[in-house]
C-alpha positions in Angstrom: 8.6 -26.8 7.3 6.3 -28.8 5.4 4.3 -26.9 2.1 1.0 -27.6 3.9 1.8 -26.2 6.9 3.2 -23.2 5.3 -0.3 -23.3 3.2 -2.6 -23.4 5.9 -0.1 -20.4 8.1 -1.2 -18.4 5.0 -4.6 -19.1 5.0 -4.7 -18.4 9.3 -2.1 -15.2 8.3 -5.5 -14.2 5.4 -7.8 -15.2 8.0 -6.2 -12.9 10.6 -6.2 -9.8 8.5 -9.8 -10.0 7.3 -10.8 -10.4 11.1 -8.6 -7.6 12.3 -9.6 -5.2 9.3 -13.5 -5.9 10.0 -13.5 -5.5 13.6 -11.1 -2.2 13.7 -14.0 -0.8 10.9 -16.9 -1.9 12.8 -15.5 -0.6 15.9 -14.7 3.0 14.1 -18.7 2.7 12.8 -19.9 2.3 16.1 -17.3 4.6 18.0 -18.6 7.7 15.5 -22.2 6.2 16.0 -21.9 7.0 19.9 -20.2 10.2 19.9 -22.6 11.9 17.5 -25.0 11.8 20.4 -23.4 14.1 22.7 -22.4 16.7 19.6 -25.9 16.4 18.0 -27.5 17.7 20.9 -24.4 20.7 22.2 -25.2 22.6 19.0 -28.6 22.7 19.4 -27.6 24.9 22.4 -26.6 28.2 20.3 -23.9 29.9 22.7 -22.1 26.8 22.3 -22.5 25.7 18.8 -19.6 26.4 17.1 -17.1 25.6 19.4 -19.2 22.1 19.5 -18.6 21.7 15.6 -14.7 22.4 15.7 -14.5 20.6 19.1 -16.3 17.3 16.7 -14.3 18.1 14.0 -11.3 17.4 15.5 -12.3 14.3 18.1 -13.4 13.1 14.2 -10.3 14.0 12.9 -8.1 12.4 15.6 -10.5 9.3 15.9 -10.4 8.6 12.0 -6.8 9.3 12.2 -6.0 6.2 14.9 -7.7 4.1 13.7 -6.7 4.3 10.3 -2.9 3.7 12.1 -4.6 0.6 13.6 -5.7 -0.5 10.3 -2.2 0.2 8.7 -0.3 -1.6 11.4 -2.7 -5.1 11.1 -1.9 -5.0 7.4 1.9 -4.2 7.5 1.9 -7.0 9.8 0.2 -9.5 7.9 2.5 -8.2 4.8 5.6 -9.1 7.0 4.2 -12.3 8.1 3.3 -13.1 4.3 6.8 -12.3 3.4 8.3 -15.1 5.8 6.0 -17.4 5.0 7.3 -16.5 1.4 10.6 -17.0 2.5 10.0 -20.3 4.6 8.3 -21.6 1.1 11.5 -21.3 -0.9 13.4 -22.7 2.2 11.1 -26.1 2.0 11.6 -25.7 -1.9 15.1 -25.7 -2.3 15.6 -28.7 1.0 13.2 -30.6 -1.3 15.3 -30.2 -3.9 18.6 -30.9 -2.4 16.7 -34.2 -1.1 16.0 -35.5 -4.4 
């Protein structure tokens, strides 16, 4: 594979990552953004109050939890794909030298 190619697969791998790691954020923002709604206005209701806030806590705790796994996965995957590209590198490195 040409060093060009394998240079602009890096850039599109970078490219990826930022994109995936931005939207998975934003979409956590906005997912806890929504859901406050319904809580913020259960434990205004006393009888129901403090099973509201545990019932938050953990739909926060969970929530965070996924997608923080999301965000793991994208960047184990562009770590991966970084690492064969690595690999693809020497590759073109050493046929370029066995051509000369």
């Amino acid at each position: 594979m040409e060093k060009a190619t394998i240079r602009q697969l890096r850039g599109l791998n970078d490219l990826v990552a930022d994109a995936v790691q931005a939207g998975v954020t934003r979409t956590e923002q906005i997912h806890r953004s929504i859901a406050r709604y319904p809580y913020a206005v259960l434990t205004r209701i006393r009888p129901v109050a403090a099973p509201v806030r545990t019932i938050e806590f953990v739909e926060t705790t969970i929530t965070g939890s996924v997608y923080w796994t999301v965000r793991l996965a994208a960047r184990v995957s562009g770590v991966v794909v970084a690492q064969v590209l690595e690999r693809l590198d020497a590759l073109a490195e050493s046929d370029d030298g066995d051509a000369n």
